[in-house]
N, C-alpha and C positions, 0 to 999 in steps of 0.2 A: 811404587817400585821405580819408577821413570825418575824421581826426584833422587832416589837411592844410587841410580844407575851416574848421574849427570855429577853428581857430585863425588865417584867412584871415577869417573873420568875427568874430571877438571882439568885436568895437568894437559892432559892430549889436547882439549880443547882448546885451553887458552893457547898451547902450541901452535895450533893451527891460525887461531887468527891472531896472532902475533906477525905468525909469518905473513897472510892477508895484509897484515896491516904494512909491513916491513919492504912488501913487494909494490906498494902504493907509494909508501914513502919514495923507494929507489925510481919509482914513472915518474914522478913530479920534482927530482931534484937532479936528474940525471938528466942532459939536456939532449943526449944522443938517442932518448929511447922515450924521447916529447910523446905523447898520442893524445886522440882527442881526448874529450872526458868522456863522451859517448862511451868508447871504447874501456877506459878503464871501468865504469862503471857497468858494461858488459860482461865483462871480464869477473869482473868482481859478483854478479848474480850469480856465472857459471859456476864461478868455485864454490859458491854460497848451496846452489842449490845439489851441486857436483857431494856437499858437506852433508847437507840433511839426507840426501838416500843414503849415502852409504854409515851415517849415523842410525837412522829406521834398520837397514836392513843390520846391521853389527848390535844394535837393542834386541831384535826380536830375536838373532841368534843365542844371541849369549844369555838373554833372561828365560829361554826357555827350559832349561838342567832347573835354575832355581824354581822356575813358576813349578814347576814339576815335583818338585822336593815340597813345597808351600804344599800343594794339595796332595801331596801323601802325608804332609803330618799332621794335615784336619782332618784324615780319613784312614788314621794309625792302624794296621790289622797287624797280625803275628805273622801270614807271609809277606810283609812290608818290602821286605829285600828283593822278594821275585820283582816287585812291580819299581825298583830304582831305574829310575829314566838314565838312557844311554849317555856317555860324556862327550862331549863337543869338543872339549879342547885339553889338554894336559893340564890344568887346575883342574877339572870338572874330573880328570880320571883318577887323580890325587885324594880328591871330595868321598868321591865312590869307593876304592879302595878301602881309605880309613872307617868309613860307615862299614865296609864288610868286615873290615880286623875288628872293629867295636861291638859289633853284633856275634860276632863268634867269640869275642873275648867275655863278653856279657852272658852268651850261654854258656858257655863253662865255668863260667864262677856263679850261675844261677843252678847249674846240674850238679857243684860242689855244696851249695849251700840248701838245696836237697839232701842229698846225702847224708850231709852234717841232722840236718833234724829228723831224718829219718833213724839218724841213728840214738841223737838223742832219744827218740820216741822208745826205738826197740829197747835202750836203756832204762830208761822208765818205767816203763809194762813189765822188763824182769826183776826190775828192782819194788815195783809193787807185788808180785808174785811171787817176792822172795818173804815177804813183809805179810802178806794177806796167810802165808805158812802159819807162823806163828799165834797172828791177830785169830786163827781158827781154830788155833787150838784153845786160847784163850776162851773165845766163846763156850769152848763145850765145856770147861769148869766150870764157868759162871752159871750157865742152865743146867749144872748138875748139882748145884748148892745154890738154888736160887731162897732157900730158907733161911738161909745166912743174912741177914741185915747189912754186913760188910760189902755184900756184892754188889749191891745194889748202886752202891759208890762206886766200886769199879768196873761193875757195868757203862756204869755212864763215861768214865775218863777211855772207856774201851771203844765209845760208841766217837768219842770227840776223836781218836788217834783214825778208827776207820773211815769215818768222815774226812780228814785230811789226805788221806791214801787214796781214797778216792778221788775226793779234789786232783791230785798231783796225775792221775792217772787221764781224765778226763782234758786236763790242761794237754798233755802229752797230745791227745787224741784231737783237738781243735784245729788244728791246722789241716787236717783230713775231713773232717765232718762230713761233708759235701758226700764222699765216697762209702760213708759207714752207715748214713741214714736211711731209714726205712718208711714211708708215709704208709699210714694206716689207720683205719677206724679206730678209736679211742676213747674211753671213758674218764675223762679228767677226774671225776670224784673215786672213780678206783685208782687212778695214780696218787691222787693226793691223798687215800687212806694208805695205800702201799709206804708212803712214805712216812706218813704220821707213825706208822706201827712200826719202823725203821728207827723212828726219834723218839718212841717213847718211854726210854730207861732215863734220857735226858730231859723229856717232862714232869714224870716222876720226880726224879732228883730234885725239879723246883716247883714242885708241886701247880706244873700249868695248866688246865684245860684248855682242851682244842672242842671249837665249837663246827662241825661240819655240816652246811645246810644239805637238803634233800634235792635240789634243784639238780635237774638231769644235765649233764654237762658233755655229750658227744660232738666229736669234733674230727678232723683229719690231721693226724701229726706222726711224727716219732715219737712212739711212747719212751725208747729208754733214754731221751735226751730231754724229751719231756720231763721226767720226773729228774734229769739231774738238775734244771732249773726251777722243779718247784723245791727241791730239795736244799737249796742253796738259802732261796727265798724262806721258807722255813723254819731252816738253821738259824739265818738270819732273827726270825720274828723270836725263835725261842730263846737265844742267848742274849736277846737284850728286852724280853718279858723281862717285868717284877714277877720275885717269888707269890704265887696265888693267883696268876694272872693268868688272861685267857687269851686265846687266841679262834679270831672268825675266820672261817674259809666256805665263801659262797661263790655259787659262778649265776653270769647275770648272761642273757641275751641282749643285743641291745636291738634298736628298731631296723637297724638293717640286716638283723640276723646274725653280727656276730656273736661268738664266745669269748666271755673274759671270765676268767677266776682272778678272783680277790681273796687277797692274805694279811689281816689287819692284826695289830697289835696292840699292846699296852702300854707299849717301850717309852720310850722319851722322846721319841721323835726327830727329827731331822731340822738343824736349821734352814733357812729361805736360800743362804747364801752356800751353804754347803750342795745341796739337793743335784746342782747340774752335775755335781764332781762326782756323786756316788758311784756310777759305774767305771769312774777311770780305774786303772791296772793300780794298787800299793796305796788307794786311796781308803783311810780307815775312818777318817774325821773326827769329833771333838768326842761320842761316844764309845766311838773303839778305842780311843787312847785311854779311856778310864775301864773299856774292858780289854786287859793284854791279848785275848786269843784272837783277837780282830788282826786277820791278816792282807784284808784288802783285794784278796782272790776272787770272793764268793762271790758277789755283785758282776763284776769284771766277767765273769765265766758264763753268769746266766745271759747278760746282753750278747756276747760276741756268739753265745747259740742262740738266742733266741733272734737274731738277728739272719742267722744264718738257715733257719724255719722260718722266719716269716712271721716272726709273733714278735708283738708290740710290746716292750717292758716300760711301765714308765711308773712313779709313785707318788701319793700323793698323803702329806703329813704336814703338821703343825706343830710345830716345836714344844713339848710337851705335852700334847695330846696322841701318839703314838701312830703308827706310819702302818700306810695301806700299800703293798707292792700289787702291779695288775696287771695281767698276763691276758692279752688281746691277742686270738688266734684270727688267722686270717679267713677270707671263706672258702669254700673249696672251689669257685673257678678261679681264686688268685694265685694258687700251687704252681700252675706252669712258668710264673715268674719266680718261684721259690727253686722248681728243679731248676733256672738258669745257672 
């Protein structure tokens, strides 16, 4: 700061000893105001050191507004502004002012841009619940001709439109999470049958088995946000299973105790180079683009929850040997860093 400050000041200084220098010159060439050297150079320490105090004392005035701003923005909290160090001088009350117009300006376009997604949301939810009307009624024709061979087909393109409504609905609801989840004792292998029998007009349809092991899978979580990222995951493994293909879902302890379900496929796999991308937002990769309904959502929805629970997503595949997604739940004394 002291280098910051010295070079913020140059222009004074070298004014000063200019002058220093200016009033030496006029002792030695002016013959009526002769004096010893003793003297000039007396003269000349007094102003020197007359320089440095009140250079000390004008540094430690004026850097202390900045030193002060310096150590509130390495210790940034949300009442920030209560704790704005007093101003010293009319730049400094200039300084302060504008941080207070910036700070109120910032909250009113952060309380607007609330608003704005709260309203999208509430748009959302009626517009899914204008859409979930129909999609109901839908279903109770399909279960009341389920002897119909034709249904069975539109069962399934019924099961892909409610699948996407839901998506859209849950997208709505991410940005709240925090406030909508509920932690509780859980049965992972009852979530993950809940949702199997959710998917299964669409394994039907391609004729996939689902392999569920018996291993006892309790854990502490949100069930219904649970099951919308095993549901994702799922979707995932079944719309890019080959026709007659199977699908494993086992949950492992591992030696420290946690829980992981694993969700393995048949699919084609993931390449090395795509694999970091998969959970970014619109990312569909070389297999979604050969299958159209990959919209890039699914993945994206299950990390930004499962990140927001405390569960670990990560996968692990070989490019044509078909892809393991694994859901690593945390333990239960790491929750209080989950409620943060």
């Amino acid at each position: 700061m002291l280098n910051g400050y010295i070079r913020d000041r140059a222009g004074w200084i070298g004014l000063y000893a200019g002058s220093l220098l200016l009033v030496d010159l006029l002792l030695f060439l002016d013959a009526g105001l002769a004096l010893p050297m003793t003297s000039v150079l007396y003269l000349n320490g007094l102003l020197l050191v007359a320089f440095f105090l009140f250079f000390s004392w004008r540094y430690r005035k004026e850097t202390a507004y900045v030193r002060a701003l310096q150590e509130l923005t390495r210790e940034l909290e949300e009442d920030w502004l209560e704790k704005l160090p007093a101003a010293q001088s009319n730049g400094q009350t200039v300084i302060s002012d504008l941080l207070r117009r910036l700070d109120r300006t910032y909250m009113e376009q952060a309380a607007g841009l609330q608003a704005a997604v709260r309203s999208r949301q509430n748009d959302t939810a009626a517009w899914v619940h204008e859409v979930k009307a129909p999609l109901t009624a839908m279903k109770l024709v399909i279960d009341a001709n389920r002897t119909d061979d034709a249904m069975r087909k539109v069962e399934a393109s019924w099961l892909r439109i409610s699948l996407l409504v839901d998506q859209q609905l849950y997208l709505s609801r991410l940005p709240s999470l925090e406030a909508d989840y509920v932690l509780e004792e859980a049965d992972i292998k009852r979530l993950a049958t809940d949702e199997i029998r959710h998917l299964m007009p669409w394994c039907l349809e391609h004729n996939i088995a689902i392999d569920l092991a018996d291993e006892p899978g309790n854990t502490v979580t949100d069930a219904k946000w649970c099951r919308f990222i095993i549901r994702q995951l799922l979707t995932n493994a079944v719309k890019y299973s080959p026709p007659g293909g199977t699908i494993w879902i086992t949950a492992v302890h591992d030696d420290a105790g946690r829980l992981s379900l694993h969700i393995k496929d048949e699919g084609p796999g993931i390449p090395a180079h795509e694999q970091p991308r998969i959970f970014d937002k619109g990312f569909t990769g070389s297999a979604g683009r050969i299958h159209n309904a990959a919209t890039g959502l699914g993945l994206f929805l299950a990390r930004q929850s499962a990140e927001k629970l405390g569960i670990q997503l990560r996968v692990q595949s070989d490019f044509g040997f078909g892809t393991e997604m694994i859901m690593t739940f945390p333990m239960e004394n790491e929750f209080d860093a989950t409620r943060k």
